[in-house]
C-alpha positions in Angstrom: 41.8 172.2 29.5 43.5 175.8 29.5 44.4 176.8 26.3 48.1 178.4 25.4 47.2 182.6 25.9 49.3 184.6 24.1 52.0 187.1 25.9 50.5 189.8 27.7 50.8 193.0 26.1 54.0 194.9 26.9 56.2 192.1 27.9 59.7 193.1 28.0 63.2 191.5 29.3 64.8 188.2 28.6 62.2 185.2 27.8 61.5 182.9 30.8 63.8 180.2 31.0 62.0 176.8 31.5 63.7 173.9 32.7 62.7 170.4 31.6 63.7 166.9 33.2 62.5 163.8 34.6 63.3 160.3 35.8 60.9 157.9 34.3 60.4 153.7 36.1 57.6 151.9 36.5 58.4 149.8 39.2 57.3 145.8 39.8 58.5 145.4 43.7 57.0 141.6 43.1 60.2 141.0 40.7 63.3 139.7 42.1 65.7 140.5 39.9 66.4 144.6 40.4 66.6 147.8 38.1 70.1 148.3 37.9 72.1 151.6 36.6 72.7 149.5 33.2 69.3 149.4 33.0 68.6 153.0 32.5 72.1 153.5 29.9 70.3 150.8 28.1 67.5 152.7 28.2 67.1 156.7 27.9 70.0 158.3 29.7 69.3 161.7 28.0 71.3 164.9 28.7 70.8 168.8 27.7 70.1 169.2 23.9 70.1 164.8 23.5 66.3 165.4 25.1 65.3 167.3 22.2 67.5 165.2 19.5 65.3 162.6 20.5 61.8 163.7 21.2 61.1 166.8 19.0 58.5 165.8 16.3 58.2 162.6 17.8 54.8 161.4 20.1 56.1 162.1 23.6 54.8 163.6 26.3 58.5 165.4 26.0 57.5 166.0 22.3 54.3 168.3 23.3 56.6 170.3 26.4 58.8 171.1 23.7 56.6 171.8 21.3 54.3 174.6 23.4 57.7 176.0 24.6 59.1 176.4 21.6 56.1 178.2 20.1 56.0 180.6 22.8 57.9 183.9 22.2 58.4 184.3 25.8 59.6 181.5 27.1 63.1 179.6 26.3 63.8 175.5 26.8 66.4 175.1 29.0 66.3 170.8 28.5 68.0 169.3 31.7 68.0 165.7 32.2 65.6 162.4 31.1 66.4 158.7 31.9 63.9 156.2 31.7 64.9 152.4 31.9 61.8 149.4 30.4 59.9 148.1 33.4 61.5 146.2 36.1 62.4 145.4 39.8 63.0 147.6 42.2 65.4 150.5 41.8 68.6 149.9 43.4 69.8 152.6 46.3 73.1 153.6 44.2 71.3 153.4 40.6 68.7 156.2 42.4 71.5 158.3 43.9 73.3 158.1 40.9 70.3 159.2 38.7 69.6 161.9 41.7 73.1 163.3 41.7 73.6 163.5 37.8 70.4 165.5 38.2 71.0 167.9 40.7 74.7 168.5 38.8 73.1 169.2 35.8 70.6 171.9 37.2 73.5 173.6 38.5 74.9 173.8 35.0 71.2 174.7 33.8 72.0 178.3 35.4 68.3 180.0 37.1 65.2 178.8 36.2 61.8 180.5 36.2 60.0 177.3 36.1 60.4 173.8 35.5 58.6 171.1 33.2 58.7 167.9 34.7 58.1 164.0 33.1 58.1 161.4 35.8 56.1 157.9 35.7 54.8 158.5 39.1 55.1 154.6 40.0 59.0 154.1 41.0 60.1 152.6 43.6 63.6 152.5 45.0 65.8 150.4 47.4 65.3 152.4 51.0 62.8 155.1 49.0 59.3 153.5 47.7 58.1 157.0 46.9 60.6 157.4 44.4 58.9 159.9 42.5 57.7 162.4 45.7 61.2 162.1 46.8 62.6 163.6 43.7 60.0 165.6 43.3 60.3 167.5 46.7 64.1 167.6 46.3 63.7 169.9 43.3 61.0 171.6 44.8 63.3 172.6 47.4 65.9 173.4 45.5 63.8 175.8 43.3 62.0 177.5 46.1 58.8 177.8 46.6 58.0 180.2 44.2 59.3 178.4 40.9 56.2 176.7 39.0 57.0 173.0 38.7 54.6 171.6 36.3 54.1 168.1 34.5 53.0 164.8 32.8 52.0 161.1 34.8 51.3 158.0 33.4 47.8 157.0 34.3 49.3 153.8 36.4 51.0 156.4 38.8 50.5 155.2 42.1 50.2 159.2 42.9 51.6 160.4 46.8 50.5 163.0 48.4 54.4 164.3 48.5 54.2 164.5 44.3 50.9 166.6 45.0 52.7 168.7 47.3 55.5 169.0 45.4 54.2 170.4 41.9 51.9 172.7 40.9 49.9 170.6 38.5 50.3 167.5 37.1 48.3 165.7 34.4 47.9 162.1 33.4 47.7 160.6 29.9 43.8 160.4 29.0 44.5 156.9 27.2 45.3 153.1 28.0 46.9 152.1 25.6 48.8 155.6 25.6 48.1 157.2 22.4 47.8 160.9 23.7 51.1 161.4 25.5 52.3 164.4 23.7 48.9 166.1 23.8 49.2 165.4 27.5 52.6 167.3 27.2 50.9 170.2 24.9 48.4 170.8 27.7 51.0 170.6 30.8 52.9 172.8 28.6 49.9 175.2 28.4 49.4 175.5 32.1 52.8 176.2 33.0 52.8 179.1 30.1 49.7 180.5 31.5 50.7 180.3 35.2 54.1 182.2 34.5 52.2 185.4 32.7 49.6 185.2 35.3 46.7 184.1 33.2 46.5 181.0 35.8 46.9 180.3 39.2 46.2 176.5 39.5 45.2 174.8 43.4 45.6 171.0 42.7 44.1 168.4 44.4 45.2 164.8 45.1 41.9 162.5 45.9 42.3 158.5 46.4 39.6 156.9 47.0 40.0 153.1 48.7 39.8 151.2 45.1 42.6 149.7 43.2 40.6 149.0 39.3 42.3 145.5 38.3 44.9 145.5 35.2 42.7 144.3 32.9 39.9 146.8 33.2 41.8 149.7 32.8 41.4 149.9 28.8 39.9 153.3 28.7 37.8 152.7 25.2 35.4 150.5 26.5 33.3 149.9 29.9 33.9 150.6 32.6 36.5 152.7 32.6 35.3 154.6 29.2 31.6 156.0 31.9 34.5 157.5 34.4 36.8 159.4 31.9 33.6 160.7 30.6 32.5 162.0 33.9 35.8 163.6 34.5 35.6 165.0 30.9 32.2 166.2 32.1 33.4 167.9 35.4 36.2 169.2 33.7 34.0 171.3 31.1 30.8 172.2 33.5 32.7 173.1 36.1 35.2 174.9 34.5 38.1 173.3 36.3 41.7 173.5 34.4 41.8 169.6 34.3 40.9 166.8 35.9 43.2 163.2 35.7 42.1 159.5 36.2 44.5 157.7 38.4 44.0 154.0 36.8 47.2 152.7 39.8 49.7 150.3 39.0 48.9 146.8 41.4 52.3 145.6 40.9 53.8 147.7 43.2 54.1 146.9 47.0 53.7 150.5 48.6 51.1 152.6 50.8 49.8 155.0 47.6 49.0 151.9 45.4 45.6 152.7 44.4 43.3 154.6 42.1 42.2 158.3 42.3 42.3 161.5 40.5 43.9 164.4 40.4 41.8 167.8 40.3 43.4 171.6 39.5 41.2 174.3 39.0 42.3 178.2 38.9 41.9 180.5 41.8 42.1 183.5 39.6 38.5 182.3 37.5 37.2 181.8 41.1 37.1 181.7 44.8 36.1 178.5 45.8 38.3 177.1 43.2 39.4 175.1 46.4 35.3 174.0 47.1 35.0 173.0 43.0 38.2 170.7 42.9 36.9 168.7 46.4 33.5 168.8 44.7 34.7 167.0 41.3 36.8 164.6 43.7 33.8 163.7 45.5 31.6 163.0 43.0 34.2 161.2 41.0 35.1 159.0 44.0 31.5 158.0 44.6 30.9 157.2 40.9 34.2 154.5 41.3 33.5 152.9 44.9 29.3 152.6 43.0 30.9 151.0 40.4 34.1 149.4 42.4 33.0 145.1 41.3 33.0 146.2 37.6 36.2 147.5 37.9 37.7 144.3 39.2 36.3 142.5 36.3 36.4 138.4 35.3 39.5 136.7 34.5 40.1 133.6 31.8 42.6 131.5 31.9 44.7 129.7 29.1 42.7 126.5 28.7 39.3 128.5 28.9 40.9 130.9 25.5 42.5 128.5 23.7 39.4 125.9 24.0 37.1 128.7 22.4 40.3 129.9 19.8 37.6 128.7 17.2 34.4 131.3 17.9 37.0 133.9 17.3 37.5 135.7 13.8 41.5 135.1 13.3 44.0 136.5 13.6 43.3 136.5 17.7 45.7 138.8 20.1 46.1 136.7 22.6 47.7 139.2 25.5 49.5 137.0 28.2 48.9 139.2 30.9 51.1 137.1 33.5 53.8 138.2 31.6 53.6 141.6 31.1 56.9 143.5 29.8 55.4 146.9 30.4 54.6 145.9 33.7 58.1 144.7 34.5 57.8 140.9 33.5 60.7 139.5 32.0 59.0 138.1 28.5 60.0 135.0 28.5 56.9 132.8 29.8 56.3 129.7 27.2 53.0 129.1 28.8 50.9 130.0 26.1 53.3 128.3 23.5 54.0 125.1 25.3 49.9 124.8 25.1 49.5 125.6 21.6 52.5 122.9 21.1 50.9 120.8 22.8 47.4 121.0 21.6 49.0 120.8 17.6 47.8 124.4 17.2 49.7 125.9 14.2 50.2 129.3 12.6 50.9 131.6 15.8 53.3 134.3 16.7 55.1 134.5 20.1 57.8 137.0 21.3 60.3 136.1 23.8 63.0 137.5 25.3 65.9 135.0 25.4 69.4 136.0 24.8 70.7 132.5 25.4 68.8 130.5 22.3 69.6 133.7 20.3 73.5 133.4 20.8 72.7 129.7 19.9 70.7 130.0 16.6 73.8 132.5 15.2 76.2 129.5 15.5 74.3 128.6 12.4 72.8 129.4 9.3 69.2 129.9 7.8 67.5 126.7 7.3 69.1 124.9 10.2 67.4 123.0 13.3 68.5 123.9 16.6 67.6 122.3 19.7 67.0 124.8 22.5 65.6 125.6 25.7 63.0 128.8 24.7 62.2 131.3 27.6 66.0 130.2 29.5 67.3 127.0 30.7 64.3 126.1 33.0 61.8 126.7 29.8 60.3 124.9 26.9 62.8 122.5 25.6 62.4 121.6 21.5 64.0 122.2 18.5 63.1 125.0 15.9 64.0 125.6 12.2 65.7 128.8 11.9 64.3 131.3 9.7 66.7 134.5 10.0 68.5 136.6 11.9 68.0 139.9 12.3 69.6 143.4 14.7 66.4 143.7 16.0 66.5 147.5 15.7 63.1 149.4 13.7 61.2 152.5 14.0 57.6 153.4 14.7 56.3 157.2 13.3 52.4 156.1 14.4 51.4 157.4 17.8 51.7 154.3 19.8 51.6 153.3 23.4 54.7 154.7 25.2 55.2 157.2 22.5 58.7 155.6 21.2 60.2 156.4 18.1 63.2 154.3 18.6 63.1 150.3 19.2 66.5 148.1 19.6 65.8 144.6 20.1 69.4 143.4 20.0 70.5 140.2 17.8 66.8 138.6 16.9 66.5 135.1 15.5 63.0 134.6 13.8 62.8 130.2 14.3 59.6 128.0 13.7 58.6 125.1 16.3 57.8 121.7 15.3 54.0 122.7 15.6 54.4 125.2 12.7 54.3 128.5 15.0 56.8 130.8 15.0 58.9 132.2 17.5 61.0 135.7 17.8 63.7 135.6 20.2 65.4 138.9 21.8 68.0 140.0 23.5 66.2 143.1 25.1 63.3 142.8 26.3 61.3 144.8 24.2 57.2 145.3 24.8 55.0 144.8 22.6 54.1 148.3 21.2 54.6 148.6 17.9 53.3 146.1 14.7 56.7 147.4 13.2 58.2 144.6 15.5 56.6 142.3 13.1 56.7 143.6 9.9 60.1 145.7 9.8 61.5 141.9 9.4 59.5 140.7 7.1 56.3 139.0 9.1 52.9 139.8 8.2 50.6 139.5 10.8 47.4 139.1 9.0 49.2 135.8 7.9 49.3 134.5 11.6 46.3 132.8 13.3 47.0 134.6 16.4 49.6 137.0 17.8 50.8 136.3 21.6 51.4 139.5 23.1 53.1 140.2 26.6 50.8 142.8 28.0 47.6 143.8 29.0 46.0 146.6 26.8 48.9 148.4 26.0 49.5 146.2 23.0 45.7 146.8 21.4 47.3 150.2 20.0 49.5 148.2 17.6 47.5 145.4 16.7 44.2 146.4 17.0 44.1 147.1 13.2 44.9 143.6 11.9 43.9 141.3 14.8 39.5 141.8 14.6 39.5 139.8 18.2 41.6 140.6 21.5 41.4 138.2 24.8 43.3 138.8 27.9 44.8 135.7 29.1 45.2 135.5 32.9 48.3 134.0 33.0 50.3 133.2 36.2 53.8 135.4 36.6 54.8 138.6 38.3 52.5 140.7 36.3 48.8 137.9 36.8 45.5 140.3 36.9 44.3 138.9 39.7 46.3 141.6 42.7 44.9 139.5 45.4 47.2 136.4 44.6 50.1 138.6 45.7 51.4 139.3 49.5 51.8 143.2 50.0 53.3 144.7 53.6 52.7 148.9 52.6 49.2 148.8 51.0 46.9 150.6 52.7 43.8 149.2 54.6 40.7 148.7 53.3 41.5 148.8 50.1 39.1 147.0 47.5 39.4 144.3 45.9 41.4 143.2 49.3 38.9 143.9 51.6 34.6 144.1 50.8 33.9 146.5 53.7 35.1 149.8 51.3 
C-alpha cells in the first residue's frame, strides 16, 4: 500500500480542498419491511463539521480520511455529507432521492472541490435503483468532471458494479471480517488520494468478479479459507508492486445482478507501463485461486438441534451466533428460536438479545422484581413470563476497535428479565447488532458469568466476544439472513454463479 509522500518541493497557492461524503446501506432485498427515511435520522444523518464531531479519533473508516487529511499541509477537509441507517429492506424511492438531493445541495454549498473522499457500503439497493451505490457514485462523478479524483472505502460485502469501478478512481475494502481495520482502510484511501493529487500516483483500477459467491459463514478472514486468499492478495500486492489489491467477500442477501465475490486491483501507471497487464494478471491469478478453491468457500452448515446437543464438548461460555437472524445483515433480531430450545430443553444460564419494543413498553408498567407475562420476539413469538431485573436507556460507548467501527450505541428503553428456565433476556427498542461486549457489561452483566451468549450475526460478533467466550459455533438458523443462499429465490443474479449452479 502507497505510503502518504510528503508535498513536493515548492508548492505554493491555497491547499487542495478535499471533499468528503458518503451514503452508507447494506441492503437485505429478501426483507419485507423497507428502509425508510426515519431509518437513516435514526441512524447517521451527518452534515458539514457533525462528520468530524463524530468520527475524529474514533475507529472509522471516516476517522482515518480525516486523519491523513488533516496531517497533510496541502490539503484542507472540506466534510460534506454521511448518512448511514443499521441494515434493512430495501431503500425506498423517496428516502433515496431525499438522501440524493440533500447531497447534491450540500456540494453546492461545499464551493470547488479538487477531489473528493468518498465512504459508501457498496451493497445498497433502492426502490427503482438496485445499484444504489454506482448510481450515486456516477452522479458525482459527473458532477465533478472528469478530472476531479474521487477516491474511497468499501465494506468487504460490497456487491461491487462495474458503474462504482467506473465511477472512482480507487476504492479499497476493509482487510477484516469482523471489521477491525476500518480506519486503517481510511488512512490508506486517504494516502492514495494525497499522492494522486501531487502527482506521485496515477492509479488504473480494476474490477474482476469471478462466477463465485463465498457463503456468509466462511467469510471470517482469520481462519481457512478465506485467511490463504487475503494472503495471496497480500502477496500480489507486495511482489508485484501494485498500490492495493481488495477482497470482495459479496453480500448473498441481496437480490441483484453484481451479487458475488471478486477483487478489486489498482496499480500506478506512473511506476509502470503495463500497470494495466499487472492489475489483469493479479485478477487472474486471484480468480483462479477462488473458483480452485470455490466448495471450501461454501462450507458445512449446523443447525440448532445439532449445537445445542454437543453444548457439552464445548468449554463455556459458548457464542452461539444465530446466523438466521442476523442484525448486520438486515434481520430484524427478534427470532426466539434458539431460546424457545434452550427453554425447552431446561438449559439455564444463557444470554439472548432481542429487539422487542412491545414487551419493553410492558416490563416499564412495573417495577424490579416483578413477573410479567409476555410475548418475546412480537406478538406471534415465544409466549412466557419473565422476572424483571432492570431497566435501563440502553445507550453505552465502545473506545475498542470493533466491527463497524462505532463509538456511539443507543439501544432505546432496555429491560434486562430472566425466563422461567433461569436465562436471561435483553429486550430493545432499536435494533442494535451485536458489536460491542459494552452491550453487556455497561449494565451490569458479566459475560464470563453466562454459559453461552446468543448473538445475532455471523462473524461480526467474534470481535467483541472473542475474548471471554473460548468457543464460537455458527448456528444455521432459518430467517432472512440463513447461510445457506440457495434456499432463497433471486430474479437479477447472474448465471452460473456457484454455489447455484456446479458447471462454474
Amino acid at each position: 500500500m502507497a505510503e502518504l509522500t510528503p508535498p513536493m518541493s515548492g508548492l505554493q497557492g491555497a491547499p487542495r480542498r478535499v471533499g468528503l461524503l458518503g451514503i452508507y446501506h447494506e441492503t437485505n432485498t429478501f426483507i419485507e419491511s423497507a428502509t425508510t427515511l426515519a431509518d437513516f435520522r435514526n441512524g447517521y444523518w451527518l452534515e458539514a463539521s457533525q462528520i468530524r464531531d463524530e468520527y475524529q479519533g474514533a475507529n472509522h473508516e471516516i476517522s482515518g480520511l480525516i486523519e491523513v487529511i488533516d496531517s497533510a499541509p496541502d490539503m484542507e477537509l472540506v466534510p460534506v455529507f454521511y448518512a448511514m441507517a443499521t441494515p434493512g429492506g430495501l431503500i425506498t424511492r423517496d428516502c433515496y432521492l431525499a438522501l440524493l438531493d440533500r447531497m447534491m445541495q450540500l456540494l453546492d454549498q461545499a464551493g470547488p472541490l479538487d477531489a473528493c473522499l468518498v465512504a459508501p457500503h457498496g451493497a445498497g439497493v433502492a426502490e427503482g435503483c438496485l445499484d444504489m451505490d454506482g448510481h450515486w457514485l456516477l452522479l458525482l462523478r459527473q458532477k465533478l468532471g472528469i478530472d476531479v479524483p474521487i477516491i474511497g472505502t468499501l465494506d468487504p460485502h460490497a456487491n461491487v458494479s462495474q458503474a462504482m469501478a467506473d465511477a472512482t478512481d480507487g476504492l479499497i475494502a476493509y482487510a477484516t471480517n469482523p471489521h477491525i481495520d476500518q480506519k486503517q482502510t481510511g488512512i490508506a484511501a486517504a494516502r492514495l488520494l494525497v499522492n494522486t493529487l501531487r502527482g506521485e500516483i496515477s492509479p488504473v483500477q480494476l474490477l474482476v468478479k469471478p462466477p463465485v459467491a463465498i457463503s456468509i459463514e466462511q467469510q471470517f478472514t482469520s481462519n481457512q479459507p478465506c485467511l490463504g486468499l487475503y494472503a495471496l492478495a497480500q502477496e500480489l500486492e507486495q511482489r508485484m508492486a501494485l498500490v492495493s489489491v481488495s477482497v470482495l467477500l459479496g453480500f448473498p442477501y441481496a437480490d441483484v445482478h453484481e451479487m458475488g465475490s471478486g477483487f478489486i486491483v489498482i496499480a500506478d501507471r506512473n511506476q509502470s507501463l503495463a500497470a494495466v497487464g499487472q492489475a489483469e494478471e493479479a485478477g487472474s491469478i486471484l480468480s483462479a485461486f477462488l473458483l480452485d478453491r470455490k466448495r471450501a468457500f461454501n462450507g458445512k452448515k449446523s443447525g440448532i438441534d445439532a449445537v445445542l446437543d454437543d453444548l457439552v464438548n464445548h468449554l463455556q461460555p459458548v457464542l452461539l451466533l444465530d446466523m438466521g437472524d442476523n442484525i448486520g445483515g438486515g434481520a430484524p433480531g427478534n427470532s426466539t428460536l434458539i431460546l424457545e430450545q434452550l427453554e425447552a430443553g431446561g438449559l439455564s444460564g444463557f444470554f439472548v438479545c432481542l429487539y422487542d419494543p412491545e414487551s419493553v413498553e410492558k416490563c416499564q408498567d412495573v417495577s424490579a422484581g416483578a413477573v410479567v407475562p409476555l410475548f418475546l420476539g412480537g406478538k406471534n413469538g415465544f409466549q412466557t413470563s419473565v422476572e424483571v431485573l432492570a431497566l435501563q436507556d440502553g445507550r453505552f460507548t465502545e473506545d475498542t476497535p470493533r466491527h463497524g467501527g462505532f463509538v456511539h450505541y443507543d439501544m432505546g428503553a432496555t429491560a434486562v428479565v430472566r425466563t422461567p428456565s433461569g436465562n436471561t433476556v435483553m429486550l430493545t427498542t432499536r435494533r442494535t447488532p451485536p458489536y460491542s461486549l459494552r452491550q453487556l457489561t455497561a449494565f451490569g452483566l458479566d459475560p464470563r458469568g453466562f454459559r453461552g451468549i446468543v448473538a445475532k450475526g455471523v462473524n461480526a460478533p467474534i470481535a467483541a466476544y472473542s475474548d471471554v467466550c473460548p468457543s464460537i459455533i455458527q448456528v444455521d438458523t432459518p430467517g432472512v439472513t440463513q447461510a445457506d443462499m440457495t434456499l432463497f429465490t433471486y430474479q437479477n443474479r447472474k448465471v452460473p454463479l456457484f454455489p447455484f449452479e456446479e458447471s462454474v
